[in-house]
N, C-alpha and C positions, 0 to 999 in steps of 0.2 A: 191613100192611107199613109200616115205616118211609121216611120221605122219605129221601130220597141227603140228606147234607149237601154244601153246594157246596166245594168247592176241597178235596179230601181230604186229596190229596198236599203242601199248601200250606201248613199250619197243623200243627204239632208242639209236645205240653208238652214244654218244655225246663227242666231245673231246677240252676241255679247256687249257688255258695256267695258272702254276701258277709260281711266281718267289720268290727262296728262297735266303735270303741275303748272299753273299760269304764270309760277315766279321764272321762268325760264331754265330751271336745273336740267342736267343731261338724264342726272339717273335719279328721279324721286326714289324709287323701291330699289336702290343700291344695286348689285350686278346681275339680278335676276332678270328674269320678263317681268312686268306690269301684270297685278292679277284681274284675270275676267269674272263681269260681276253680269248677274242675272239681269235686274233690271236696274236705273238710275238712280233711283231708290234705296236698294240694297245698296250700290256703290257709295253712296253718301251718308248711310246709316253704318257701315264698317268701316268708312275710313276715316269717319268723324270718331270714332272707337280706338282710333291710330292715330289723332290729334290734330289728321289736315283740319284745313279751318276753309268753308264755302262760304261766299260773299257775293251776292250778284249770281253775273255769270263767271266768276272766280274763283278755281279751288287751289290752296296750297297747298304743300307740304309740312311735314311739322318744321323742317328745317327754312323755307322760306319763309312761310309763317311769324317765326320767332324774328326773321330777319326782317319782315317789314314792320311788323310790333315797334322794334326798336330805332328803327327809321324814322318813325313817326311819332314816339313815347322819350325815346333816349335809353342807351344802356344801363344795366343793372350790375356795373362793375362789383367784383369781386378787390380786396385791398390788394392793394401792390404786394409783391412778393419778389427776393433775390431769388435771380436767375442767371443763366450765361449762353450767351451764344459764340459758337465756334472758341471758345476758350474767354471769351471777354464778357467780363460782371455786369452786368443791367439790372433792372427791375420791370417786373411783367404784372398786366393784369387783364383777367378773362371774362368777360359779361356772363354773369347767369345764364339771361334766358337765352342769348344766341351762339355762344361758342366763340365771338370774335375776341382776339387778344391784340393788346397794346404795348409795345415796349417803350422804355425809357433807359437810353436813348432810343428814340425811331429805329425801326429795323430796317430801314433801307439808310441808316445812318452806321447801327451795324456792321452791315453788311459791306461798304467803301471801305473802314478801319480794315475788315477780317482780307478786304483784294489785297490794301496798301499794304499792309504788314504784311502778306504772302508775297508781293511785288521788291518790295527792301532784304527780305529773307530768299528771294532768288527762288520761289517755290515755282517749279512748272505749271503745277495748278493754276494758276492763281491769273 
């Protein structure tokens, strides 16, 4: 005869859905947990409600999403606009649908001028 296992009524498998982005992001649902969804179903009827997009065996996020949109469509630039980076005048422009920005000059162009000029001005920083 087998032993009783202790706490019978205590301890139940329980088994949840969770769904991780395909575009490769660390944190789709930002710094929380990933939420558990009853069945596959409902995972995909709420989070199509939160603008992932499912394709295939592929679910996005809204932020990947918009990111392969435009990969494959082209951005939806927003007009150039003055801007400054580390004190030096540019001009920037932001894509609607995915949040990526542009400068002019290049920002890793930027970025050499703001070393140099800290390198000439003797900054530590720099």
């Amino acid at each position: 005869m087998p032993a009783p296992k202790p706490f019978p009524d205590v301890f139940r498998l329980v088994t949840l859905v969770t769904v991780q982005c395909s575009g490769g992001c660390p944190a789709p649902y930002g710094a929380g947990e990933p939420p558990l969804f009853d069945t596959i179903d409902d995972a995909i009827s709420i989070l199509r409600d939160m603008c992932w997009v499912f394709v295939g065996d592929r679910a996005l996020c809204p932020a990947c999403a918009a990111a392969a949109d435009c990969a494959l469509t082209g951005h939806q630039w927003e007009p150039w606009t003055a801007d400054t980076v580390e004190g030096l005048a540019c001009t920037q422009r932001t894509c609607r649908h995915c949040a990526e920005q542009e400068y002019q000059p290049p920002l890793a162009d930027l970025e050499v001028i703001v070393r140099t000029m800290r390198d000439v001005d003797g900054d530590p920083d720099a």
